[in-house]
Structures are given as structure tokens and as C-alpha cells.
C-alpha positions as MATLAB code, in Angstrom:
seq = 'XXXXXXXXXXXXXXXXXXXXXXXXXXXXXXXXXXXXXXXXXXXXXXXXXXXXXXXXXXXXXXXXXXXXXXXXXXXXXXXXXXXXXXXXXXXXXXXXXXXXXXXXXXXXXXXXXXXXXXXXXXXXXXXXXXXXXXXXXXXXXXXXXXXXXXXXXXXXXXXXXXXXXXXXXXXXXXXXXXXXXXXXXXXXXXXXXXXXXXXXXXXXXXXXXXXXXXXXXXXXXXXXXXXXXXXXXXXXXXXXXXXXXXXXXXXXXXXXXXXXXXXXXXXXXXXXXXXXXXXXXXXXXXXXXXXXXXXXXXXXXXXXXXXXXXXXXXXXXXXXXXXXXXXXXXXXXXXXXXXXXXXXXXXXXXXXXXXXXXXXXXXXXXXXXXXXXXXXXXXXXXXXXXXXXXXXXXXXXXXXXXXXXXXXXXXXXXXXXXXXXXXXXXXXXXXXXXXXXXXXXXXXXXXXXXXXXXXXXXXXXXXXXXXXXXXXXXXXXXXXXXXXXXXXXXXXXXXXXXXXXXXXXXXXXXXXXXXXXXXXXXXXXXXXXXXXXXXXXXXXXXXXXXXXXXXXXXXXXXXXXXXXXXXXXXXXXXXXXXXXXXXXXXXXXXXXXX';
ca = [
       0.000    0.000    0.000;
       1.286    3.588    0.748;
       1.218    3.888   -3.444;
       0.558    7.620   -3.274;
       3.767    7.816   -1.273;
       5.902    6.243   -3.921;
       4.218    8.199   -6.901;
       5.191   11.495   -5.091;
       8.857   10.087   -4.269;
      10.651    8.443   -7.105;
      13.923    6.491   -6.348;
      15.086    5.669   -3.193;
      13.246    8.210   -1.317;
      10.989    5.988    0.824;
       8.412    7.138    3.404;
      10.608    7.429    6.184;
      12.630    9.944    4.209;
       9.903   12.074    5.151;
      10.398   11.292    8.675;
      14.104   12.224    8.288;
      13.263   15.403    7.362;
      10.833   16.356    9.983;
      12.887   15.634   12.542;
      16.470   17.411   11.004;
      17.535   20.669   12.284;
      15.407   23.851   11.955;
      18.540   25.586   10.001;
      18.543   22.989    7.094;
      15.002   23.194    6.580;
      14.820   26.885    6.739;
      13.434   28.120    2.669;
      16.804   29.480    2.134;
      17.893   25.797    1.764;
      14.784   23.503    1.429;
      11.776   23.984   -1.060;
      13.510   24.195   -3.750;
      13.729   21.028   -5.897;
      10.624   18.596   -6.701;
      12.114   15.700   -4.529;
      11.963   18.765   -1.915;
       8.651   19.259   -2.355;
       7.635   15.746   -2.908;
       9.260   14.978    0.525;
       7.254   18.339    2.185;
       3.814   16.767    0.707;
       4.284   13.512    2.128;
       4.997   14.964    5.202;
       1.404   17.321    4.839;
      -0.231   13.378    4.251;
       1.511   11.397    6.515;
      -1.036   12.793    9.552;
      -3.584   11.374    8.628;
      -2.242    7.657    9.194;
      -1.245    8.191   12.717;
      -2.832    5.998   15.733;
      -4.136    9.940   16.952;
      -6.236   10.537   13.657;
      -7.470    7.824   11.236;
      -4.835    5.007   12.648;
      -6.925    4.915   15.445;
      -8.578    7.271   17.467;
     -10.890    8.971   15.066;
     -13.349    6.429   14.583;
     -13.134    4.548   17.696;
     -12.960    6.802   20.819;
     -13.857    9.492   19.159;
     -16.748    8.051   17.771;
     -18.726    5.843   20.393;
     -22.502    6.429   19.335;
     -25.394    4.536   19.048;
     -23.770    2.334   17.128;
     -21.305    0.608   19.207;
     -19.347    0.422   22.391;
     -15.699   -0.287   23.808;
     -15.822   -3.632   24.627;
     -13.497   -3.867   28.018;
     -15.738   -3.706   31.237;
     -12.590   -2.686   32.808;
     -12.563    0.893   31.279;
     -13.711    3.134   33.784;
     -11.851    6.527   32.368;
     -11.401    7.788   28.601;
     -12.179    9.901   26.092;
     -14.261    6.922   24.677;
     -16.722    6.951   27.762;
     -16.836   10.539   28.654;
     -15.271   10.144   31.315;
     -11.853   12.029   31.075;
     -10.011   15.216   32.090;
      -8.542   17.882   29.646;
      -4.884   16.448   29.999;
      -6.119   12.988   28.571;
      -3.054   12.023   26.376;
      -5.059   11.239   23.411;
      -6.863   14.359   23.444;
      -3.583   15.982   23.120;
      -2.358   13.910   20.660;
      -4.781   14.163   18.132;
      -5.248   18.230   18.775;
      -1.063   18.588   18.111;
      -1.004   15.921   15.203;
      -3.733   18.089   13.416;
      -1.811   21.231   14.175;
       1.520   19.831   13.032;
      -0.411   18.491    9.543;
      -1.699   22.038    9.259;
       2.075   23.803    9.912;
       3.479   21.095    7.289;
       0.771   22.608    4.916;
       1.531   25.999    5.713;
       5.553   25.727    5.288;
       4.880   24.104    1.875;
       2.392   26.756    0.788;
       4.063   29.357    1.838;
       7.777   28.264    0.085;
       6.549   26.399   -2.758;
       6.811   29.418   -5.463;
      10.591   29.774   -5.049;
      10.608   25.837   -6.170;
      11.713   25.018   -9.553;
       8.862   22.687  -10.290;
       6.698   23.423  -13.506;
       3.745   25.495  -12.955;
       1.307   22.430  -13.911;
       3.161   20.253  -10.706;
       3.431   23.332   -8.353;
      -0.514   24.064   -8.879;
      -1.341   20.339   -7.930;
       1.204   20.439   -5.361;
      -0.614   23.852   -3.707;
      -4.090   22.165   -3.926;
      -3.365   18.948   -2.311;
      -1.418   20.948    0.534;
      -4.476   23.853    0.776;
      -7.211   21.314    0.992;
      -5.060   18.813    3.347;
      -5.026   22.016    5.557;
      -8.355   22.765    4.945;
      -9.581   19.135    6.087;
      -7.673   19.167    9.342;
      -9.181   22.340   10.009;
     -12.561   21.007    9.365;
     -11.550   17.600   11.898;
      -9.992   20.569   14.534;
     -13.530   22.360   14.627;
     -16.167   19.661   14.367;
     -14.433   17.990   17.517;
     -13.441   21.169   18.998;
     -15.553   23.855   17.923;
     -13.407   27.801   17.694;
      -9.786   27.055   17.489;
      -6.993   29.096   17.301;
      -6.518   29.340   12.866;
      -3.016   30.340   11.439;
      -2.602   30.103    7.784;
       1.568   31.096    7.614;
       4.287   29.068    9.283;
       4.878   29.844   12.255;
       8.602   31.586   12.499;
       8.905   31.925   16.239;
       8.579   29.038   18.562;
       7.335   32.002   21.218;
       4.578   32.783   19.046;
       1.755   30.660   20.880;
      -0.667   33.549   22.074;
      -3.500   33.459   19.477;
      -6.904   33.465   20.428;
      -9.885   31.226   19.159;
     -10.906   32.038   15.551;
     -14.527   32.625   15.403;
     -16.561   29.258   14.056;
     -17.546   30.984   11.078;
     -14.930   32.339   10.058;
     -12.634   29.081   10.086;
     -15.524   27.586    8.525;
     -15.275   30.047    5.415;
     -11.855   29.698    5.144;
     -11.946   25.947    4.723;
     -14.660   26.516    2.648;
     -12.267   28.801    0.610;
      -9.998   26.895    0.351;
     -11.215   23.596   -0.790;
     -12.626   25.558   -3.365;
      -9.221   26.529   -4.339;
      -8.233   23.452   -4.015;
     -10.950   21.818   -6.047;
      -9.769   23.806   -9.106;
      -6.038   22.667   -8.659;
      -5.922   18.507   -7.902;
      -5.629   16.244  -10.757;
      -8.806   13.920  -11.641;
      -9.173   10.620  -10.195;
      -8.632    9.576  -13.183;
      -4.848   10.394  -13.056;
      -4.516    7.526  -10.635;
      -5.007    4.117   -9.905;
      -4.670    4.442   -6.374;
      -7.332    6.312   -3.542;
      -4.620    7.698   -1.194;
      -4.224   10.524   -3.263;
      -6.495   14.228   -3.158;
      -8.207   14.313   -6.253;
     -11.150   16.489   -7.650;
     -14.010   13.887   -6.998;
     -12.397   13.917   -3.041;
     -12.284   17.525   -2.961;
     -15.883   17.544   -4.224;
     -17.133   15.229   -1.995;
     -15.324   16.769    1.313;
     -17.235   19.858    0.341;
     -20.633   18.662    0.063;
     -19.932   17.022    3.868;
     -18.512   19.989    5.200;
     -21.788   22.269    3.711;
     -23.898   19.834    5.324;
     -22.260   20.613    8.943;
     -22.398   24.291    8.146;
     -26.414   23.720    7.252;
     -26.357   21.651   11.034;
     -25.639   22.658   14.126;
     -24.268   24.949   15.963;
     -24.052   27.694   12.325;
     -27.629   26.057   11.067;
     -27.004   28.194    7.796;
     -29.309   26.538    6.105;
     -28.209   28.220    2.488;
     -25.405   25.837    2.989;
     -27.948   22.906    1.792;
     -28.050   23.565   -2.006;
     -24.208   24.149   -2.176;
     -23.960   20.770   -0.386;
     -26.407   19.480   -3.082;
     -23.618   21.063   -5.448;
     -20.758   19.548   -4.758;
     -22.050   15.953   -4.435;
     -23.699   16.187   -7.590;
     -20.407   16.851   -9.527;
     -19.295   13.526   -8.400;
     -22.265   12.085   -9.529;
     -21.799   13.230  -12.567;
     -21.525   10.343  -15.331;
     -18.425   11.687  -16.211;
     -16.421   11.206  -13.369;
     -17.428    7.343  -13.982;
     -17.921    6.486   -9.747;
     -20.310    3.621   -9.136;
     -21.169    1.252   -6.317;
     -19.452   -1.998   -6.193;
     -22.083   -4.778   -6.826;
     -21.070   -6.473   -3.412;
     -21.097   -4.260   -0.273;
     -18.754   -7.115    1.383;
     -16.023   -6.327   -1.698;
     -15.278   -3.420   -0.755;
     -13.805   -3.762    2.575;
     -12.283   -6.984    1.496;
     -10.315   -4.666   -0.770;
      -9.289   -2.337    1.665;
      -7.593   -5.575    3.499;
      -6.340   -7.273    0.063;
      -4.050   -3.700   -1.195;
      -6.645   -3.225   -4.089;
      -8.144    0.074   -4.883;
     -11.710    0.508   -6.158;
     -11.740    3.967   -7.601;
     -15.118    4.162   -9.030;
     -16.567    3.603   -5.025;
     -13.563    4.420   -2.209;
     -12.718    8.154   -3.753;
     -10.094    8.667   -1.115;
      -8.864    6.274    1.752;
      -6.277    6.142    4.351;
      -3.034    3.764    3.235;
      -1.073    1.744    5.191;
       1.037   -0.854    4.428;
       4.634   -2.954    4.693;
       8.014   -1.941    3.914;
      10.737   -4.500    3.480;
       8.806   -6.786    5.727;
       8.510   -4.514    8.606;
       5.278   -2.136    9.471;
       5.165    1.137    7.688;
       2.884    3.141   10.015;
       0.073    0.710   10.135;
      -3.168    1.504   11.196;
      -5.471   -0.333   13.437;
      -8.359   -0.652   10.812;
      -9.281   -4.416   11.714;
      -6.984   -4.935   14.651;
      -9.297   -2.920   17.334;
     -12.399   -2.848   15.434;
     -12.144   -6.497   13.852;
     -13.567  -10.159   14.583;
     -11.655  -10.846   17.867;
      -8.948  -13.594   17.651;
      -5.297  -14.304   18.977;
      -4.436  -16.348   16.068;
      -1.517  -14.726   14.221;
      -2.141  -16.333   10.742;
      -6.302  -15.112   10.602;
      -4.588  -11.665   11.999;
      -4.964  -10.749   16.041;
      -7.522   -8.218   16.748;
      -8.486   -6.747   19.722;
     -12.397   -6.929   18.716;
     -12.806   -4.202   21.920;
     -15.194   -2.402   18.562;
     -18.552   -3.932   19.531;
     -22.279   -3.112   18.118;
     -25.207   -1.866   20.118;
     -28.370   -4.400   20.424;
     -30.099   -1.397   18.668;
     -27.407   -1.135   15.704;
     -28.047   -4.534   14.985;
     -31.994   -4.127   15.213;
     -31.662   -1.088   13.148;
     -30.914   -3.370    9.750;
     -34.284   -4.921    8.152;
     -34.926   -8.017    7.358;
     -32.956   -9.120    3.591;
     -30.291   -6.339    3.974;
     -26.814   -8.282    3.765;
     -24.825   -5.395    4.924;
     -25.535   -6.388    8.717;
     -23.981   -9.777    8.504;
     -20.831   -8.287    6.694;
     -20.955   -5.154    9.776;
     -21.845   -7.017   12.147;
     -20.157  -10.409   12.622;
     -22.581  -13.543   12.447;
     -19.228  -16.102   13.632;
     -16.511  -15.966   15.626;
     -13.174  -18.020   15.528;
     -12.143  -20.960   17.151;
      -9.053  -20.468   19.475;
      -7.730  -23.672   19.092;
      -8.324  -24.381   15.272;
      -9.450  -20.837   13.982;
     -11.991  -22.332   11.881;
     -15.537  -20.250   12.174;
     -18.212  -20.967   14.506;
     -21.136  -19.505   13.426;
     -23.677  -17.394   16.105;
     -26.364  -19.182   17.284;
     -30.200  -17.357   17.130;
     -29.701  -16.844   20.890;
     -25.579  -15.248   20.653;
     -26.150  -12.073   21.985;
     -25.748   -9.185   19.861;
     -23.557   -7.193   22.255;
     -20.837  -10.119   22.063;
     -21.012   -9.706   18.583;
     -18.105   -7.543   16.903;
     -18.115   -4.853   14.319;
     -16.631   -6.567   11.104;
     -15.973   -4.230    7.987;
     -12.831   -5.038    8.288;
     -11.782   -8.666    8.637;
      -8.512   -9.490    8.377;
      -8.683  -13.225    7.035;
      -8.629  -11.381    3.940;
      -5.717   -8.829    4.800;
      -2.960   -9.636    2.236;
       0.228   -8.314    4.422;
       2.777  -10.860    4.923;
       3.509  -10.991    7.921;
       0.655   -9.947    9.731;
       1.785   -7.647   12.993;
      -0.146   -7.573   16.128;
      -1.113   -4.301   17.249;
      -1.299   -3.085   13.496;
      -2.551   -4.095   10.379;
      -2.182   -2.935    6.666;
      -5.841   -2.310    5.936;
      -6.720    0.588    4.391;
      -9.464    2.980    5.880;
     -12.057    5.144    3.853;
     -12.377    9.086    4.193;
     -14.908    9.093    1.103;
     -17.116    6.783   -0.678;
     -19.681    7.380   -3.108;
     -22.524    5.701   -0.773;
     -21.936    8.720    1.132;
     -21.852   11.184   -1.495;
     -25.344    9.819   -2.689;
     -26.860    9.904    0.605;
     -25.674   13.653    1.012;
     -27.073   14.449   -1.759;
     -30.270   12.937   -1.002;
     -30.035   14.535    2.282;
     -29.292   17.718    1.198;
     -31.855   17.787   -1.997;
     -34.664   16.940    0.690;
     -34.035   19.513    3.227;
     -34.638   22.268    0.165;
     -37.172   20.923   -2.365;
     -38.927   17.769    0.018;
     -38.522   13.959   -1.863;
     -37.498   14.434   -5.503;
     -37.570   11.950   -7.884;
     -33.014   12.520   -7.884;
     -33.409   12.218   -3.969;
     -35.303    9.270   -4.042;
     -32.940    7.630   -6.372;
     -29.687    8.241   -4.988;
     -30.954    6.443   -1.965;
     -32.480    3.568   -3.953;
     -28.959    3.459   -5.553;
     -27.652    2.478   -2.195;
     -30.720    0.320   -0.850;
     -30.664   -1.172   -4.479;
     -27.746   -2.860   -3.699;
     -28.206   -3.897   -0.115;
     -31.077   -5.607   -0.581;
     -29.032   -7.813   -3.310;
     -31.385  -10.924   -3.137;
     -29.697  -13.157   -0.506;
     -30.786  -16.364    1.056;
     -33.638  -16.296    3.832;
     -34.189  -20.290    5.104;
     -32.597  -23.548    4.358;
     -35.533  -25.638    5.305;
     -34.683  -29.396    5.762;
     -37.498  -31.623    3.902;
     -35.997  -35.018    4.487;
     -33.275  -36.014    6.313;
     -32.118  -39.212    4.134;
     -30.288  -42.075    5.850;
     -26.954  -43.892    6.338;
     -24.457  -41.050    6.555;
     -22.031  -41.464    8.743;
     -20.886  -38.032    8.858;
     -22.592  -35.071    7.950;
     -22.480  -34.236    4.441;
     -21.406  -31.138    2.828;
     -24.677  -28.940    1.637;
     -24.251  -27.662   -1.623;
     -26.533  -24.648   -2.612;
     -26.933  -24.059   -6.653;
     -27.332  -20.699   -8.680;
     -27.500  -18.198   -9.876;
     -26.404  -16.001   -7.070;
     -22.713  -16.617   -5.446;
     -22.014  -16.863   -1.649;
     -24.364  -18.706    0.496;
     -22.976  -21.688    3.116;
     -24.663  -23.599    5.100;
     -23.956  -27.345    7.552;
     -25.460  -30.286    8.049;
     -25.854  -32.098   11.476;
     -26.171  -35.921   11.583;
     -28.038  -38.184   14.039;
     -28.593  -41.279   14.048;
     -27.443  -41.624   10.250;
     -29.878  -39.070    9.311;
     -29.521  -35.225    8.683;
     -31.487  -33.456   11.361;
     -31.209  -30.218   10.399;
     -29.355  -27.186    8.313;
     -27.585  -24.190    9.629;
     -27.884  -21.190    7.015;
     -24.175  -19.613    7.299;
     -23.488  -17.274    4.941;
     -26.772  -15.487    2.972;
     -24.837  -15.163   -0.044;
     -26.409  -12.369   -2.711;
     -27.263  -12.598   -6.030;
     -30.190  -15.329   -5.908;
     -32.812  -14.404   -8.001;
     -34.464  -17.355   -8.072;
     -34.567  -19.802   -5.448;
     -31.487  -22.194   -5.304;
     -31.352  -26.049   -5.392;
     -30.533  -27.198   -2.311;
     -28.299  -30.933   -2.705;
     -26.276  -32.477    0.034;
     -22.405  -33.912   -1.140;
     -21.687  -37.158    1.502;
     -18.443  -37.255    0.088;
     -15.898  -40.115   -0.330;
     -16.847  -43.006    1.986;
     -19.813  -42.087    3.759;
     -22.861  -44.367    2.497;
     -25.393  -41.617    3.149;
     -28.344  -40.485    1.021;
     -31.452  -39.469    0.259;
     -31.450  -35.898    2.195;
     -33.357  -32.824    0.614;
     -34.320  -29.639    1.598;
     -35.577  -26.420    0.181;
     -34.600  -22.842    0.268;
     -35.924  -19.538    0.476;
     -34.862  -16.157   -0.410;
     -35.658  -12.905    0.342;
     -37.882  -10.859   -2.236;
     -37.368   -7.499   -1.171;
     -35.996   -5.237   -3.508;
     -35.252   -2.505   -0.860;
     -36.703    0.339   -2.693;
     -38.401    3.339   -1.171;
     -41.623    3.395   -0.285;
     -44.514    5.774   -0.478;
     -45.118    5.921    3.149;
     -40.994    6.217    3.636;
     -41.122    9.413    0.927;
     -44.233   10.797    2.080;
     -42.855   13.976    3.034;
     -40.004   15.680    4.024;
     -39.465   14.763    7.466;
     -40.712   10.619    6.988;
     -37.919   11.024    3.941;
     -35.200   12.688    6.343;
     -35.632   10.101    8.762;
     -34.923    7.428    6.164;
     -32.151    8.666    4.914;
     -30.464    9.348    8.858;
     -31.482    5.685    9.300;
     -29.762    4.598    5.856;
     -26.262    6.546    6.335;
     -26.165    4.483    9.576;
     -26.361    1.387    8.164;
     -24.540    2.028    5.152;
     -21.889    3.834    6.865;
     -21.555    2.311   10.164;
     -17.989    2.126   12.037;
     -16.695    4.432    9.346;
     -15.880    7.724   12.003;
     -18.911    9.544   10.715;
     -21.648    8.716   13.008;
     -21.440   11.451   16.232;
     -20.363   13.976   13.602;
     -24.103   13.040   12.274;
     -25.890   12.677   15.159;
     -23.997   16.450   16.554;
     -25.331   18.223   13.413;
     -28.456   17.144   13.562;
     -29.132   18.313   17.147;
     -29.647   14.924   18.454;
     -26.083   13.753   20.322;
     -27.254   13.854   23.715;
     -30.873   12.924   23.773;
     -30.034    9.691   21.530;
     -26.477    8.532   23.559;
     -29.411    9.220   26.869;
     -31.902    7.555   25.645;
     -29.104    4.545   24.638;
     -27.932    4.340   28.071;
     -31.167    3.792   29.196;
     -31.972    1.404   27.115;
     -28.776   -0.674   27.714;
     -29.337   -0.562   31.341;
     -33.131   -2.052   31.801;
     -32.687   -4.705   28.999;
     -28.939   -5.495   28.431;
     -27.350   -9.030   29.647;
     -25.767   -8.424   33.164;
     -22.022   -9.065   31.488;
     -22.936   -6.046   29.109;
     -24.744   -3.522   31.055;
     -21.149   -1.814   31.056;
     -21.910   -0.855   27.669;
     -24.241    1.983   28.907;
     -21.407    4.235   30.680;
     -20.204    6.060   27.748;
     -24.280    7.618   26.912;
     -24.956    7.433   30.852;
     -21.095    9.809   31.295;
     -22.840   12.494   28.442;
     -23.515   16.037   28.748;
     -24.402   18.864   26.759;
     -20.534   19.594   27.268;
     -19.902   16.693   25.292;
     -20.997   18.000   22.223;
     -17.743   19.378   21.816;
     -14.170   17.738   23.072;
     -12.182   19.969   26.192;
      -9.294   21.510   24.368;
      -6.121   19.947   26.145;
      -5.055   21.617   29.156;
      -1.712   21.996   27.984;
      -2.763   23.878   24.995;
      -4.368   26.103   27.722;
      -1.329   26.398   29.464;
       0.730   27.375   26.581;
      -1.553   29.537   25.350;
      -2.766   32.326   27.367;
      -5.053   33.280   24.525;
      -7.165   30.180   24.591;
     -10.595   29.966   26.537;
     -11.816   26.305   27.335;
     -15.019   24.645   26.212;
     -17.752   25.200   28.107;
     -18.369   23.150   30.657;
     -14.860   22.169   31.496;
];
């Protein structure tokens, strides 16, 4: 992975090159001797993307403890104080850590943009160059105030190490600026089409960041609601034919690609990379190591599996939607022979683990312990249709383009997947159970046998498979040896196509609810869901009304799961800013609250 990295380096000039140069003295990198070739600037750009791979932003902590919700919980009953639950002070060290690795991406941006003309690059390389840098900025900005709300804004260098007094920009302000300058940005970035990797800014990113960051503007705490149709904007120029971006046919593929270093352009429009270098770990992530299917077996990949789903997550999917049992896992491994053992009807849901990311299918070799080389999305076009949608409703009410862009996405999770394996005669003679073998069309499905007494008493439905049609033929294999016969069954598969109904487009708000409902389940786990739930106005009262719930009707083992929503305030909306930012700063106000 890391394939942007090597595009912008040629040669020898490896990733850690970049490192090298961060940490060298100030005097060789002052622009009197730095900035001045393209491997210069190459190096300086790397060094503007490398944040975003660290365990402080997307390695880690921006869509796990930073994003509890409704949709899952930390997993470890022993966790009594963290960011994660609420529960923390404003010199947490993770709190700190992501606040200074966001500054330090936005004063590599600034040092590049404000050196890069006295670089002898060609003006076609040194306008890409500026864009990627300006709208790298610009997105750190936009992480820094969604979490944080005001924060201090510089957009030069800063030239004296003294120079820590500044005062909190105001909210709208920093907003316009990023707005500015993705803009800029938008106009400067090569296509996606200029690459066959997703690591890499390109227009359809830019244009996609832009309708998100429109929709927070149109959301709370600004609630400018003009923002709405220039969200609509900006996600329609990625949907524009065009640009070529489609959904992948299976939902499933496209995490498995994230795992197996393969890129799928016309969907993931810009992910995190990590990867290997010369057999060791090249900054890798945690995608699928904290937020995986829990397992200590080295070769299937250890993970953590502390990433675990609410009771209402799981209850939130409808019946014939495969993306649950891909989200949510439906087995677990076993410890002794790592071979899946599927969940029985009574497993409960909170010992289930949240599974986008599985890392049987992770294609690093070797596979390292407390990180993995799985990719993890900032952008996919799911998301860019449901903005739209989202956006397109909250002006003109359900539109026949709104309504579509969700069917898009329903369309395809709804993709015609087994319902039952019903057994209809369990044959006789077999000495072991026999291995079920389900027909076409449609790709996917497994299911077991279980023997008694020489006869098949019943079928386990496994996998749901997609892609059936028309119901399967259901045969059962014996296999070499084993005398048994004579067992049929029947299947059954879900009819639903998914699409919208009347009553679900009825009006504006029945169609806003769908949709709020749909980005969770499309984009569960992804780091997206507080940020929706804050801009909507609904953080609190949902994470209260969770606790609750977890409480009265959670399993004893799991009633743990309630502290983060029970820990909540209104205070919570917004993260303290670390208290030695405060310190340093004389400038800087706190939150409220803290």
C-alpha cells in the first residue's frame, strides 16, 4: 500500500525519508535551503499526508474513541476513564495527541504553501502540489472544529517558537476559510482519473469533502441553512456520469479490498493507506486490529475486537439487507483451530463484533499484532449519494433525484440473498454429515449439516450469499466413503428489492428520517456517526436515551456498555481543548463546561 507515497517520491526516497526530514535541524530546513527542488517538495507533501495515518487521527482514534454512538461500544468492562466513555479530564493524552497531530499536519501545509513558489517545479506540478497541501489544511481544520468547535486558525508558518498567544478564531470564520480553500483546491488537484490508487487528493475527493462539510455548516451549531443547495452542489459533480464512480455490486467487496491492497476507484474516492516496507510495518493503522472479529491467532490476523455493536445497531438493519452480517459479525473463531463458529439465534448481539474489516482477507505478509495494513475510507460514493439525497430533501422535500440516490444504495443492499434452508428429508446412512451444496445463480451462500442417528437433522444457514434471483437447489455432497443419502431440503430467499416506499417518501421529514437511518447502516464504524448525530441536534438525547436502554434490557455481562451515553452532557458536544494547549496559550478559553 502507501502507493501515493511512492508516486510522489521516485527512487530511493521511501516514506521514512519524510520522517528524516521532519525531525532534522530547523537551520537545514529553513526556505533558504529547502523547497527548492521537486524531490523537496515531494518529501514536504508527504509529510502534509503522513497525519492522517497516525494511531491519533485515522490510525486509530478517530473512529473509535472518538466516535462511540449509538452504534457501538468499547468492549473492556474494565474501562472506567477515557475519552471513549466521557469520562476524562482535559490532559487525557489522546486528546492531546490528536489536537497537536492536526496542528503539526496544518504547519506542514503551511511551510509548503508558503515556500513552494521559489521551487523550480513546472507550474502544472506546483498548482497540484498547492491544492493537495491547501485542501489537506483545509480538512484538518474542518476535523480541529467539528471535535473542537473555535480554534486558534493560522494560515503562515509559524517563524517563532514564542509565538503561541492566538486566540480562538470565530466558528464561522474558520468555517469560510476551509470553505475557501477547498474551493481553491478543487480547481487545482488532478482527476481521479490520473490515478489508480485512492490515497491521493483528487477532484471527486475535494468535491465530496465539500458537500460534507456544507452539510455541517447547514447543522448545528451555524444552522445556515443556504449551505444545503451548495452541499447538493458539490455531491452532484461527483455524480456526474463523467467522473465514472459507481457502487461496487457487493457491499462485502469493498472492505475486502481495503484488506487485500486493491483500490476501487469508481466507489472508495479517497482512503487512508497503510502498508509494509521490506517486511517490517510502515505506520500501520489499526483498521481491523481494534475494530475487527476478535482472535489471537496470528495467521487469521490478532484483533483486539474491543469495537462492539449496540443491540439497537443490529436491530436497526431490516430483514434481507446483507450489509448487517458483513458489519456485524454472524461467527466468531475458534481459538484452538481458527476455523468459524457460526452465532447461534440466541448469541447475543452485544458479544457480537463490528466486522468491515476482517482481516482473514488482509494480504500483508507478515501480519503484525497491534497493526494491520488495511486501508481505511475518508470518502465513498454511498456517502456522497446519501448527502445528496439529504441535502436535496431539506430544500425541495422527496425528488424523484433524492429518491434515487438512496435507492442506488438500498438497491444494492437488498441484493437478493438467502432467507431459510428448510430441511425436507433427512435421508439415511451417513455417517458423517455431508457437505450442503446450494446451486445458482447467485454466489455466496454456506450452510452445515448435522447428523443423528445416520440421518440429517437439520441445516444451519451460514453465509446469505447475494445474487439469488431465483430460489437455489438445495443438494447435500456425503463425500468419499460415507454411504449416506437421500437428504433434501428447500430454500428460500428474500424478495425485497429494498426500494423506497410511499409511506418512507411521504414527506419531508418521513424522507429525512430514512435517509439518517440509511447513512447508519450504510456507513456504520466508518468515524462519521457522532459527527451526524452532533449536526443534527440529536447527540445527547439519543447517547441518553441509549444508556437507558442498555441498562433495563442489556445481559448483566454487558450492562457496562451503557457508561459512555450514561457519562454524556451537553458539554460533550464538543471535546475539552487539552489543558496543555491552555497552558501554553494564554489566549485560549476552554469549552464550556470544562
Amino acid at each position: 500500500m502507501k502507493r501515493f507515497i511512492y508516486s510522489l517520491i521516485a527512487g530511493s526516497l521511501l516514506f521514512a525519508s519524510c520522517k528524516n526530514f521532519l525531525d532534522v535541524t530547523p537551520d537545514s530546513l529553513s526556505p533558504s535551503n529547502y523547497y527548492k527542488t521537486e524531490e523537496d517538495i515531494n518529501t514536504a507533501l508527504t509529510g502534509v499526508y503522513d497525519v492522517l495515518g497516525k494511531s491519533s487521527t485515522y490510525g486509530r482514534y478517530l473512529y473509535f474513541e472518538m466516535d462511540v454512538s449509538d452504534e457501538s461500544f468499547p468492549a473492556s468492562s474494565s474501562w472506567t476513564q477515557d475519552v471513549a466513555l466521557f469520562n476524562y479530564d482535559p490532559g487525557d493524552i489522546k486528546l492531546t495527541a490528536t489536537w497537536n497531530t492536526l496542528y503539526d499536519g496544518i504547519n506542514r501545509a503551511n511551510m509548503l504553501l508558503d515556500n513552494i513558489d521559489n521551487s523550480n517545479l513546472t507550474a502544472e506540478k506546483r498548482r497540484v502540489a498547492k491544492g493537495e497541501a491547501l485542501f489537506l489544511r483545509a480538512y484538518y481544520y474542518f476535523v480541529l472544529v467539528q471535535n473542537w468547535g473555535s480554534v486558534p486558525m493560522r494560515l503562515t508558518a509559524a517563524k517563532d517558537p514564542n509565538d503561541v498567544n492566538i486566540a480562538k478564531t470565530p466558528y464561522k470564520t474558520i468555517y469560510e476559510q476551509i470553505v475557501k480553500d477547498m474551493e481553491t483546491a478543487a480547481d487545482s488537484v488532478n482527476g481521479i482519473d490520473k490515478y489508480n490508487y485512492t490515497g491521493r487528493v483528487s477532484k471527486s475527493a475535494v468535491w465530496g469533502i465539500l458537500a460534507r462539510v456544507n452539510l455541517k455548516m447547514a447543522g448545528a451549531p451555524l444552522r445556515d441553512v443556504s449551505r444545503y443547495a451548495e452541499a447538493r452542489k458539490w455531491a452532484a459533480k461527483v455524480m456526474e456520469a463523467a467522473n465514472g464512480h459507481t457502487l461496487n455490486p457487493d457491499y462485502k467487496d469493498v472492505f475486502k479490498k481495503m484488506a487485500a491492497d486493491q483500490y476501487d476507484k469508481k466507489e472508495v474516492i479517497w482512503e487512508v493507506e497503510f502498508g509494509l516496507k521490506n517486511g517490517t510495518q510502515d505506520e500501520g493503522g489499526s483498521v481491523g486490529g481494534i475494530n475487527g472479529i476478535g482472535t489471537t491467532n496470528q495467521t487469521i490476523g490478532y484483533s483486539y475486537g474491543i469495537q462492539r455493536p449496540t443491540d439497537r445497531y443490529y436491530k436497526l438493519f431490516e430483514e434481507g439487507d446483507i450489509r448487517r452480517a458483513w458489519s456485524i459479525s454472524n461467527y466468531s473463531y475458534d481459538g484452538t483451530t481458527s476455523s468459524k463458529v457460526y452465532h447461534s439465534t440466541t448469541f447475543s448481539n452485544y458479544a457480537k463484533y463490528a466486522a468491515k474489516w476482517r482481516r482473514e482477507y488482509e494480504a500483508a505478509n507478515p501480519k503484525f499484532v497491534n497493526t494491520t495494513a488495511i486501508n481505511f475510507p475518508l470518502l465513498r460514493y454511498s456517502d456522497v449519494l446519501l448527502m445528496f439525497a439529504e441535502a436535496d430533501n431539506e430544500i425541495n422535500g422527496p425528488t424523484v433525484d433524492g429518491i434515487a440516490a438512496v435507492n442506488t444504495v438500498r438497491r444494492r443492499a437488498y441484493a437478493r440473498p438467502l432467507k431459510t434452508i428448510t430441511l425436507t428429508n433427512g435421508g439415511s446412512g451417513y455417517a458423517t454429515a455431508p457437505t450442503v451444496v446450494i446451486g445458482g445463480p447467485g454466489s455466496g451462500a454456506t450452510a452445515t449439516a448435522t447428523v443423528s442417528g445416520g440421518r440429517v437433522t437439520s441445516v444451519t444457514l451460514n453465509e446469505i450469499g447475494l445474487g439469488y434471483n431465483t430460489i437455489p437447489t438445495i443438494t447435500f455432497d456425503p463425500g468419499p466413503g460415507n454411504p449416506g443419502s437421500g437428504a433434501t431440503a428447500t430454500a428460500e430467499i428474500y424478495t425485497v428489492d429494498g426500494l423506497l416506499t410511499p409511506e418512507m417518501t411521504a414527506n419531508r421529514d418521513a424522507f429525512r428520517e430514512v435517509i439518517r437511518a440509511e447513512r447508519s447502516r450504510e456507513l456504520g464504524f466508518e468515524g462519521l456517526r457522532r459527527f451526524d448525530l452532533v449536526r443534527w441536534g440529536l447527540w445527547v438525547p439519543v447517547m441518553k436515551n441509549l444508556a437507558n436502554e442498555i441498562a433495563t434490557t442489556a445481559p448483566a455481562n454487558y450492562v457496562y456498555a451503557a457508561r459512555s451515553g450514561q457519562n454524556i452532557s451537553n458539554r460533550d458536544t464538543l471535546l475539552a481543548i487539552p489543558s496543555k494547549e491552555i497552558s501554553l496559550n494564554q489566549s485560549l478559553i476552554q469549552n464550556p463546561g470544562w
